[in-house]
C-alpha positions as CSV (number, residue, x, y, z in Angstrom):
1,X,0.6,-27.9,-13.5
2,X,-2.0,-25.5,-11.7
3,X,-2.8,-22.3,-13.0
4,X,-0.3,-19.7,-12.0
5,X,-2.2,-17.0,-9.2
6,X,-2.8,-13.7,-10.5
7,X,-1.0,-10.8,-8.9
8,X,-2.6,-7.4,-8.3
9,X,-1.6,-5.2,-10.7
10,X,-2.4,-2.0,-8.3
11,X,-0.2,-3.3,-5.9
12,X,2.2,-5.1,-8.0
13,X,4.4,-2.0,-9.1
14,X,6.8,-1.3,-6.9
15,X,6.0,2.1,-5.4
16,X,2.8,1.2,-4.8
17,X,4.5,-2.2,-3.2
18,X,6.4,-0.2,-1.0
19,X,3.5,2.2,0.0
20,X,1.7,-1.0,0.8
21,X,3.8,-2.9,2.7
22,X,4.8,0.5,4.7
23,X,0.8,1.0,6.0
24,X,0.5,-2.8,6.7
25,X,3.0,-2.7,9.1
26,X,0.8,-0.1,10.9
27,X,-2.6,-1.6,13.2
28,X,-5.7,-1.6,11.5
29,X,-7.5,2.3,11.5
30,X,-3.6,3.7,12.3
31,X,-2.9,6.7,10.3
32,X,0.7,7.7,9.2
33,X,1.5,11.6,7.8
34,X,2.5,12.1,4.4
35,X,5.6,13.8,5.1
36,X,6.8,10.6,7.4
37,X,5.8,8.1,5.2
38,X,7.6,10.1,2.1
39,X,10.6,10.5,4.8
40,X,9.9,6.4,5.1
41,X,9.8,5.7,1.5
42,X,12.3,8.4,0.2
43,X,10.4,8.9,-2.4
44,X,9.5,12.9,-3.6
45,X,6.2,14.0,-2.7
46,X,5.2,14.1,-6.6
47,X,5.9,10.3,-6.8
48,X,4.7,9.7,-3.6
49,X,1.1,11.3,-4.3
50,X,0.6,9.7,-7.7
51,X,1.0,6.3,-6.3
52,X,-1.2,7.4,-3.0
53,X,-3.8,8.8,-5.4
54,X,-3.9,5.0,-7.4
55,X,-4.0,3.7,-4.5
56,X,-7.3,5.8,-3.4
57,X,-9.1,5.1,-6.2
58,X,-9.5,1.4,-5.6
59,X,-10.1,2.1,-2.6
60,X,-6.7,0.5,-1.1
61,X,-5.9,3.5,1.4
62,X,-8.0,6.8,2.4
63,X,-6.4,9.9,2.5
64,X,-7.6,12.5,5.3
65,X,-7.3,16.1,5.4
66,X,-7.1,17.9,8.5
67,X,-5.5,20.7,11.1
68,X,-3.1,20.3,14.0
69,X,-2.5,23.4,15.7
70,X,-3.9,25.7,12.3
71,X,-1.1,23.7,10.1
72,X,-2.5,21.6,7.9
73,X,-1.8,17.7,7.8
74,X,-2.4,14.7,5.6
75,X,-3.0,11.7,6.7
76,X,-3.1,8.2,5.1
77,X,-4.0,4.7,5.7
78,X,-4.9,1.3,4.6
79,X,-8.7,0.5,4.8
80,X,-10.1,-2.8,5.4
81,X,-10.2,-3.3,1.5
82,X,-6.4,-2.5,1.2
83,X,-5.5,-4.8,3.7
84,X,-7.6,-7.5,2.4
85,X,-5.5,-6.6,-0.5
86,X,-2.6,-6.7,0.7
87,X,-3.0,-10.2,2.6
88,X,-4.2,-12.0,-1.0
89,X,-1.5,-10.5,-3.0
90,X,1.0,-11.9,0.2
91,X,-0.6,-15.2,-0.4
92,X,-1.0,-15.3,-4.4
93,X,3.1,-14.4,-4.2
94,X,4.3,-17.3,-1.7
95,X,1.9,-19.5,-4.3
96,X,3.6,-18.5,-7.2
97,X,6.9,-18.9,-5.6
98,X,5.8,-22.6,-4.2
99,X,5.0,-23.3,-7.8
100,X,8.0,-22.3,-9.4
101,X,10.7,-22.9,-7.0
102,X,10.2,-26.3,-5.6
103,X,11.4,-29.2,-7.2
């Protein structure tokens, strides 16, 4: 038997899962607010910013500050590195599931 793939442990926990999967589905360079994707994930904003802030550091998803109309918005989304991310954790799952559940 092969050795089993390795699955990234920054996007492997479930928030962070769902955080991902939810700025995939967005193009390349789109942004979505904070307050939608919370409202997307139903998640609180604490839980929402811890995972988002995890996240940053590796450098999976870039968080911008700005104004619209003097109110201030956040913005978030996946850089090139997260996606990359994303797509080999995608893969390194169907592997693991092709190893395990064929007979």
């Amino acid at each position: 038997m092969s050795e089993l793939p390795q699955l990234d442990p920054v996007i492997h926990a479930q928030a962070r899962l769902r955080v991902t999967v939810a700025l995939a589905g967005l193009r390349a360079g789109d942004q979505i607010t904070f307050p939608r994707l919370q409202q997307l994930l139903d998640m609180t904003a604490g839980n929402l910013s811890t995972h988002l802030r995890k996240l940053e550091d590796a450098e999976y998803v870039e968080i911008t500050k700005a104004y619209e109309h003097r109110t201030p918005v956040t913005l978030v989304r996946l850089t090139a590195r997260g996606r990359a991310a994303f797509e080999s954790y995608t893969k390194a799952l169907h592997q693991l599931l092709d190893v395990t559940g064929g007979d």
